[in-house]
Residue, then its C-alpha position, 0 to 999 in steps of 0.5 A: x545447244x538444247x541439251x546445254x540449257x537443260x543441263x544447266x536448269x537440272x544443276x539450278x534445281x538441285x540447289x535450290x532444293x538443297x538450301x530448302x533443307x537448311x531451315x531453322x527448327x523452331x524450339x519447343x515450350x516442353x524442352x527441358x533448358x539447362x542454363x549456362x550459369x549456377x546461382x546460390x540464394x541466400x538461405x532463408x529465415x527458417x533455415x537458419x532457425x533450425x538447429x544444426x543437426x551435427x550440433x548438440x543442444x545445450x542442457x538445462x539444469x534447474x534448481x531444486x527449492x524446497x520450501x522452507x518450514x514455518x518456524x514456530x517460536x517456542x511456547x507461541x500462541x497462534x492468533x488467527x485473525x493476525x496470523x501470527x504467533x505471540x508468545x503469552x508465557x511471558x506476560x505473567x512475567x511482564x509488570x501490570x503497574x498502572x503507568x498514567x501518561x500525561x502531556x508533561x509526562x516523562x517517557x520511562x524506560x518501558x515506554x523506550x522498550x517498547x517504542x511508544x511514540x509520545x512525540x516527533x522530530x524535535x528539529x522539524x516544524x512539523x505538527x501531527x493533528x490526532x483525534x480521539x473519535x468514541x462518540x458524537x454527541x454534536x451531530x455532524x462534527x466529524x463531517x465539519x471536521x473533515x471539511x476544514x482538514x480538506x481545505x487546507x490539504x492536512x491529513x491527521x490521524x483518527x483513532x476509533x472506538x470499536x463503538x463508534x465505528x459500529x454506529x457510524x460506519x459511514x463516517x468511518x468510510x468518509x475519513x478513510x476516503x479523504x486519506x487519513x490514517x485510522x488507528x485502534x482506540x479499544x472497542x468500548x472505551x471501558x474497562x482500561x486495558x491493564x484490568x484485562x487478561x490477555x485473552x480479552x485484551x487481545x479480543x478487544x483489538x480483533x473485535x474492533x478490527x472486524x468492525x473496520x472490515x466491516x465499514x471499509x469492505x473490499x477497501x480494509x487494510x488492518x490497523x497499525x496503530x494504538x492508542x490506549x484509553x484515558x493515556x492507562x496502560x502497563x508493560x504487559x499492554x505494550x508487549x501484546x500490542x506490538x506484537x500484534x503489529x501495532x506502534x503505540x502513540x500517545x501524546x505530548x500536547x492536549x487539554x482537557x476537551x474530551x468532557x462533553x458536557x463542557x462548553x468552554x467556547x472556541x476562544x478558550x480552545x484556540x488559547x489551549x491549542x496556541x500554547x502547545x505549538x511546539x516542534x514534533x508535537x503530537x496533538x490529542x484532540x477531540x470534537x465532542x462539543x463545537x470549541x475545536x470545531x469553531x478554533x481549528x481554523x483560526x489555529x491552523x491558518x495561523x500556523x500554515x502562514x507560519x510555515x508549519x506542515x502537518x504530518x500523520x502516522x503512516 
């Protein structure tokens, strides 16, 4: 009986020390782990920006330009302050016969050549205020000018004597500010342009010229218009000043107000300016005494009211 119960602690001990072998093993953090499942990412942007390396870049070509050459007119002289060439062989060829121009005058065949204007849209009605500035013998016209123009939103078209611009610079820079257009009118009034010879009449442009540089400093922009002195002129005249690069203007409504010695009073010149109103015309003014001062704003307010506009050379 003894010998059976020890038997049958042996046989409980063997198993219980066999099932103490059977523990799980605990997995270890440096153990290297190799998932059951592949996952492909997306390439990412600078992958995708490389090119391949399989793939052959395309090849550029450019295209040679080759400056072209400046061509230089046969027999030109080249004017520096311009920069351009002007062919002066012709002008002996050209006619210096005085043509005087006039309000009533007839445009010439001359006149056509050269694409003298002398008035506008005969169909429009519309008006282009110019004034002759030389001199200022009532001092501050030009100001009461320009302070009238302004008040009725009119811009007009202003050609200046060399002089004038060299005295009075400040008035100069005033018109230019207020948007007007400026125009050349020789550089002392005297002597008329077809007694010149060519040399001197294109140095009187450039002198005149230099003297608006000048006024206007980093604002200068050259002038594109030309009136010739007391309406005097010749064909060799037109040829020269355009190609310079200006258009002459003339004129189709004007009187005499130029003379400043004679005050004829505002309603002398407000009976002048109403009987020259007419469509396209291209009025020749000057403010050497107060008459136009003193009519304009009669005049213009009349004409404003009466459906008129007021156009410059630009």
């Amino acid at each position: 009986m003894r010998k059976n119960t020890l038997l049958i602690l042996l046989i409980c001990a063997i198993t219980l020390l066999s099932s103490c072998d059977n523990t799980t093993v605990p997995p270890s953090f440096t153990d290297t782990v190799t998932p059951d499942i592949t996952v492909t990412l997306p390439p990412s942007e600078s992958e995708t920006d490389q090119p391949s390396q399989t793939q052959a870049e395309p090849s550029q070509t450019f295209e040679t330009i080759e400056p072209s050459p400046t061509v230089i007119p046969p027999n030109s002289t080249y004017i520096d302050y311009y920069d351009l060439y002007i062919d002066l062989t012709v002008t002996d060829e050209l006619s210096r016969e005085q043509i005087s121009w006039g309000e009533k005058s007839n445009k010439t065949e001359v006149m056509e050549k050269y694409n003298v204007r002398t008035s506008m849209d005969p169909e429009k009605k519309e008006i282009y205020l110019t004034f002759n500035l030389g001199y200022e013998h009532v001092r501050g016209n030009t100001e009461k000018l320009l302070e009238l123009l302004k008040q009725r939103d009119i811009l007009a078209t202003f050609f200046l004597v060399g002089e004038f611009i060299e005295i009075f610079p400040e008035k100069v820079k005033a018109i230019y500010d207020d948007g007007h257009t400026l125009g050349a009118h020789s550089y002392y009034h005297i002597p008329p342009s077809y007694t010149m010879t060519d040399e001197e009449y294109i140095d009187d442009f450039i002198k005149t010229e230099k003297l608006l540089e000048i006024a206007l400093k980093d604002d200068y922009e050259r002038m594109r218009y030309y009136r010739p002195i007391i309406g005097e002129f010749c064909e060799r005249d037109l040829y020269i000043a355009q190609s310079l690069g200006y258009t002459t203007v003339l004129f189709d409504a004007t009187y005499s107000d130029w003379n400043r010695t004679v005050i004829n009073g505002a309603e002398f010149a407000y009976n002048e300016l109403t009987q020259d109103v007419h469509e396209g015309a291209v009025y020749q003014l000057h403010i050497v005494t107060p008459d136009n001062i003193e009519a304009l704003p009669v005049f213009l307010d009349e004409l404003i009211n009466d459906g008129w506009t007021f156009k410059i050379f630009e």
